[in-house]
C-alpha positions as CSV (number, residue, x, y, z in Angstrom):
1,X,-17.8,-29.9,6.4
2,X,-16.1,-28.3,3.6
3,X,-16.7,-25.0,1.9
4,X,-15.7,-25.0,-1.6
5,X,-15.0,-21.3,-3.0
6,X,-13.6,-21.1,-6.8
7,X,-11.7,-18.3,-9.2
8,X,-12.5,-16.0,-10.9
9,X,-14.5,-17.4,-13.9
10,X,-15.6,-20.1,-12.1
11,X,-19.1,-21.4,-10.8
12,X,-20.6,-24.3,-9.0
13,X,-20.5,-26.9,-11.9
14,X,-17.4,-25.5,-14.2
15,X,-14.3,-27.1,-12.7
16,X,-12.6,-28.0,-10.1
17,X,-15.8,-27.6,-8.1
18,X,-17.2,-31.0,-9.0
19,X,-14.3,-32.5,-9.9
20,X,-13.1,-31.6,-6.2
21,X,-16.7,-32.6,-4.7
22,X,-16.4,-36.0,-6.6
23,X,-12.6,-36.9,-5.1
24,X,-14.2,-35.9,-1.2
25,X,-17.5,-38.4,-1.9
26,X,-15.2,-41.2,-2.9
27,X,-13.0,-40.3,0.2
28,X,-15.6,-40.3,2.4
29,X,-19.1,-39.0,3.8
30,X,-18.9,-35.2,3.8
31,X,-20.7,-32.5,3.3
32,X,-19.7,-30.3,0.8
33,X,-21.0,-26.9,0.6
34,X,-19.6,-25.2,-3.3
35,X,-20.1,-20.9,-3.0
36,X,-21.1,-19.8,-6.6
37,X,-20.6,-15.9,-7.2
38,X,-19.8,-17.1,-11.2
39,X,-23.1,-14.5,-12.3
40,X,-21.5,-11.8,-10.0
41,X,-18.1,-11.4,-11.2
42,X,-18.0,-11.9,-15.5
43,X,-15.2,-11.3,-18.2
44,X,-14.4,-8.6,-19.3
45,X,-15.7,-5.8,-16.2
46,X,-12.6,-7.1,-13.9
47,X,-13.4,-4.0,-11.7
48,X,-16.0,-6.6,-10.2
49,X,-13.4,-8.2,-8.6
50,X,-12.8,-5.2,-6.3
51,X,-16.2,-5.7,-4.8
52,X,-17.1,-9.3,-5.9
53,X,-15.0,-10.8,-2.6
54,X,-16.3,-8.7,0.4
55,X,-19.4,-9.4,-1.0
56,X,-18.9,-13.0,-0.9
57,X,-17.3,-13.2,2.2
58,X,-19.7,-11.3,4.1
59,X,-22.4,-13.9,2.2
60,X,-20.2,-17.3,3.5
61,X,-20.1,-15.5,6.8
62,X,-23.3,-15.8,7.2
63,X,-23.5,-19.3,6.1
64,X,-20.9,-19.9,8.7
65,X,-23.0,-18.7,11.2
66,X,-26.2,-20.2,10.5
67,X,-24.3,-23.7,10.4
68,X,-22.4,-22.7,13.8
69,X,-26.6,-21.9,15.4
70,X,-28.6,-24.5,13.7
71,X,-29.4,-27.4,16.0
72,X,-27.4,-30.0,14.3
73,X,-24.9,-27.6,13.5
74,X,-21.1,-27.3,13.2
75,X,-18.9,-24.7,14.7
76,X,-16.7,-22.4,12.8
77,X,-13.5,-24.7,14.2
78,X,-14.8,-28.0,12.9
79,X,-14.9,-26.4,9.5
80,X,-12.4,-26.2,6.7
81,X,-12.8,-23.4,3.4
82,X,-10.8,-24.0,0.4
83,X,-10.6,-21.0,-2.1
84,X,-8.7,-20.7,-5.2
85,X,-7.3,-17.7,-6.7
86,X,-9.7,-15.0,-5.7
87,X,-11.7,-17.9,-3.4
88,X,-8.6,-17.8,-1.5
89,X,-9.0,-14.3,-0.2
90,X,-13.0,-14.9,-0.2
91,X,-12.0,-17.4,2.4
92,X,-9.3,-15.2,4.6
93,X,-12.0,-12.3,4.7
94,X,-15.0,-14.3,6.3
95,X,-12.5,-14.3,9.1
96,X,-13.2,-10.5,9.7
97,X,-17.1,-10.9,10.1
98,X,-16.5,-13.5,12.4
99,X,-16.5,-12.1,16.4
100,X,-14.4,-14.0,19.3
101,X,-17.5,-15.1,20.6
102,X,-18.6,-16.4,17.7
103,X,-15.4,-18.8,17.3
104,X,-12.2,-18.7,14.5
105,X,-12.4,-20.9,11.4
106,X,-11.0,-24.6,12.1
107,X,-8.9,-24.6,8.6
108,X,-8.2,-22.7,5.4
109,X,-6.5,-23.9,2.2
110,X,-5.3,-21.4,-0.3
111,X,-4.8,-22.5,-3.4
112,X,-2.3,-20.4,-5.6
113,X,-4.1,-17.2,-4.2
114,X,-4.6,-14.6,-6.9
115,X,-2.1,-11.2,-7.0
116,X,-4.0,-9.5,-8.8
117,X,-6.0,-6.4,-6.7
118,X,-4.4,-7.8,-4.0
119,X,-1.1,-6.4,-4.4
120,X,-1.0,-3.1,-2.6
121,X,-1.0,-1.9,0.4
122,X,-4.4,-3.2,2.2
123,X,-3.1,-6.4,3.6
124,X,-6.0,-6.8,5.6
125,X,-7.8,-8.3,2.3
126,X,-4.8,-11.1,2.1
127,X,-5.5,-14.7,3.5
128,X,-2.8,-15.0,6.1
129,X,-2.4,-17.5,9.3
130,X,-4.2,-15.0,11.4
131,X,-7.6,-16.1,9.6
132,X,-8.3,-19.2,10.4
133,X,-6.5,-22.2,13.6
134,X,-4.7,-23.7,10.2
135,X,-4.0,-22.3,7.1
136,X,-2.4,-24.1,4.0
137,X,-1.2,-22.4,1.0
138,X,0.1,-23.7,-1.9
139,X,1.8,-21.9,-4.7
140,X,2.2,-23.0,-8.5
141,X,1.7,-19.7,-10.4
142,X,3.7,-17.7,-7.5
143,X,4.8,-14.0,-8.6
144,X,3.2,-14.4,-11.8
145,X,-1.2,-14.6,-11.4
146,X,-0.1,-15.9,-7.7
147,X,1.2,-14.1,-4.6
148,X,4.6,-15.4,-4.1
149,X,5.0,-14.7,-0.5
150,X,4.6,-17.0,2.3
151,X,1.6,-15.9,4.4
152,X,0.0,-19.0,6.1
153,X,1.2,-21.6,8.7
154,X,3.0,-23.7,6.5
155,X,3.4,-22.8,2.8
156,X,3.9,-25.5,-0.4
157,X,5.7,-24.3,-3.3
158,X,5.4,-26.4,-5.7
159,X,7.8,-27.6,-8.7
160,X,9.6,-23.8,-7.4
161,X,6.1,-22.3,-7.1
162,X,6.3,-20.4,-10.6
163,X,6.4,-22.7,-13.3
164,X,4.8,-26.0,-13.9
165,X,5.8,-29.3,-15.8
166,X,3.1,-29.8,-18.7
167,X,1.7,-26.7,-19.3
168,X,4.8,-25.2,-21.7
169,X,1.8,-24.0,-24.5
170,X,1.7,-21.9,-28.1
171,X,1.3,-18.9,-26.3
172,X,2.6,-17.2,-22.8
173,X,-0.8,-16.7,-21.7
174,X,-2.0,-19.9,-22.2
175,X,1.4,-21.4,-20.4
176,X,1.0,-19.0,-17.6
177,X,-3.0,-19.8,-16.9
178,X,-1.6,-23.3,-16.5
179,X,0.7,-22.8,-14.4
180,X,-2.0,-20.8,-12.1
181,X,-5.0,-23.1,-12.1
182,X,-2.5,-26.7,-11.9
183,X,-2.9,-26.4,-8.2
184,X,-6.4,-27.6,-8.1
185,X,-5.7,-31.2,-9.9
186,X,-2.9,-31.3,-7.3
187,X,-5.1,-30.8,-4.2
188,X,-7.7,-33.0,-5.6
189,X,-5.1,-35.4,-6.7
190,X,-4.0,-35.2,-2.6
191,X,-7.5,-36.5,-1.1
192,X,-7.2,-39.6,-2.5
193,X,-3.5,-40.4,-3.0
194,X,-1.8,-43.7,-1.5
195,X,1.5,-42.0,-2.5
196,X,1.4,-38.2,-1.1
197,X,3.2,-35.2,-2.3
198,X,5.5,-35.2,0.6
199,X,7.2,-31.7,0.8
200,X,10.4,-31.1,2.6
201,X,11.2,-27.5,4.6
202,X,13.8,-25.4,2.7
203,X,14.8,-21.9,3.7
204,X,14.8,-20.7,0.2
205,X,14.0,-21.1,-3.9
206,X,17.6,-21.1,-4.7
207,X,18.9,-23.6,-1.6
208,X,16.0,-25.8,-3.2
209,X,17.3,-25.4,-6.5
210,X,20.7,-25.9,-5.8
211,X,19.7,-28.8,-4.3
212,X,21.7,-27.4,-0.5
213,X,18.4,-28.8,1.3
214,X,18.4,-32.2,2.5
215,X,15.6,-33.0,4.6
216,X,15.6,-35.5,7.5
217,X,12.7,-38.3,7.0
218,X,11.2,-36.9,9.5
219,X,11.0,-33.6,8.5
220,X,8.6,-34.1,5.4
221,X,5.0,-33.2,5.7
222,X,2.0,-34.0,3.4
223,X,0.9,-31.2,1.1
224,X,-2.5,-30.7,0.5
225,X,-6.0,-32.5,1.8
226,X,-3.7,-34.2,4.6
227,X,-0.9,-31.9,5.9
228,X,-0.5,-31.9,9.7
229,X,-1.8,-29.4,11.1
230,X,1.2,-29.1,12.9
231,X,3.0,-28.0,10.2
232,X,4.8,-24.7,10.0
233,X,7.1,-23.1,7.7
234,X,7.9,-23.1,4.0
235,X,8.2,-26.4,1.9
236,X,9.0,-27.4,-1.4
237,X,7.6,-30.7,-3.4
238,X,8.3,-31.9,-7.3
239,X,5.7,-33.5,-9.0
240,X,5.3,-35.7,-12.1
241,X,4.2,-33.7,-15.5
242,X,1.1,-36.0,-16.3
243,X,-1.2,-37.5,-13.3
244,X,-0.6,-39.2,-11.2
245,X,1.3,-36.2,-10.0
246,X,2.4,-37.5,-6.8
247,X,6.0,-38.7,-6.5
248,X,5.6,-40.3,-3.0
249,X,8.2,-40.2,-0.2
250,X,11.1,-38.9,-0.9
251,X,13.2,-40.0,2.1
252,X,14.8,-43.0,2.8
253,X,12.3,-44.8,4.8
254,X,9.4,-45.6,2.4
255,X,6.1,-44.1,3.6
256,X,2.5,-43.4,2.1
257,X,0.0,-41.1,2.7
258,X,-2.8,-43.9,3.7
259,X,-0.3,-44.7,6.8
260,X,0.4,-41.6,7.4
261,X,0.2,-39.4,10.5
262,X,-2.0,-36.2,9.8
263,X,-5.0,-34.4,11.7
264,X,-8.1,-32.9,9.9
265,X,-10.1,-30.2,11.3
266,X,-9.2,-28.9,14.8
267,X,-11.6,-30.0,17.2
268,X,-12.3,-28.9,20.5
């Protein structure tokens, strides 16, 4: 099961919620469950935002639970929430209506999580690794309408995690809402990729950079739809400017994502 929760500005059929719904069907049989709080949070009142999430959350909680107590249900562990930009922190807080009892969230992805109102002091709003068994996070508009620091199990900065490759545009704006929303097409780009953006663990932007990290083979992971769950740390990737984005494996063994070793949802 996968819960789908998009940006600010978004909504249930505005992309990358089908497009993201479309790459799972081909993938597979799931069940894909989209949250729409579009009507609830509109341009230009931002102060909506303030409220907009706990509202949400505490809504997709209780979607959670229902699922976890219906007959034919699934517990909180098999399932997996992936939230962009403000869906992101949506995501992280349905872990704080959730009790022990009641079980911890199997797996949450984070894509380029918003900075924006979330920048202070209140961590306890931030998705971080103590919100779900696995959490994911991958950064492509870090520092800038993304957070920039490393919060989850095992975080993917992408192309450096600032600045992305095609979206240089006539105006800063326009170049740096690019840079911000490029992470969906790489995620949904990642469900269905023979190749794989394998990312390799690097200590920091500039040792990246500079080109000091040299990975063994067995050292990269799979970013997005299929990272291991075992996974931890910080990682770096490049990608192509135009899709495919996916490079494939940048080691000297050649591997793909179809044979690749990687676990879905935890399970008990």
């Amino acid at each position: 099961v996968k819960i789908v929760i998009h940006g600010f500005g978004g909504g249930r059929n505005l992309s990358p919620s089908p497009d993201m719904r479309k790459a799972y069907f081909i993938r597979g049989n799931y069940n894909i469950i989209i949250v729409d709080y579009g009507s609830a949070v509109t341009e230009p009142c931002l102060s909506q935002i303030e409220w907009a999430p706990r509202f949400g959350s505490l809504c997709v909680s209780q979607l959670v639970k229902y699922i976890a107590h219906h007959p034919r249900g699934v517990p909180p562990d098999n399932l997996h929430l992936i939230g962009y930009s403000v869906g992101a922190h949506i995501a992280g807080l349905v872990a704080n209506y959730l009790t022990p009892d009641e079980g911890k969230l199997g797996r949450i992805t984070g894509l380029d999580p918003t900075i924006f109102f979330y920048a202070g002091t209140n961590n306890s709003r931030d998705l971080d690794s103590s919100d779900a068994h696995f959490v994911d996070i991958i950064h492509t508009g870090a520092g800038i309408l993304g957070q920039w620091s490393a919060s989850g199990h095992a975080d993917f900065y992408v192309n450096g995690g600032t600045s992305q490759p095609g979206c240089a545009s006539s105006t800063i704006f326009q170049t740096l809402a690019c840079d911000h929303t490029k992470v969906t097409p790489y995620f949904i780009e990642s469900i269905n990729s023979e190749k794989g953006f394998w990312a390799g663990p690097c200590t920091t932007l500039v040792s990246y950079l500079l080109g000091w990290c040299e990975p063994k083979d067995s050292e990269y992971v799979l970013m997005g739809e299929h990272v291991s769950q075992r996974a931890r740390g910080v990682y770096y990737v490049t990608t192509n400017a135009k899709p495919p984005y996916a490079r494939g494996f940048p080691g000297k063994n050649r591997r793909t994502a179809k044979n690749s070793e990687y676990s879905g949802v935890r399970r008990k």
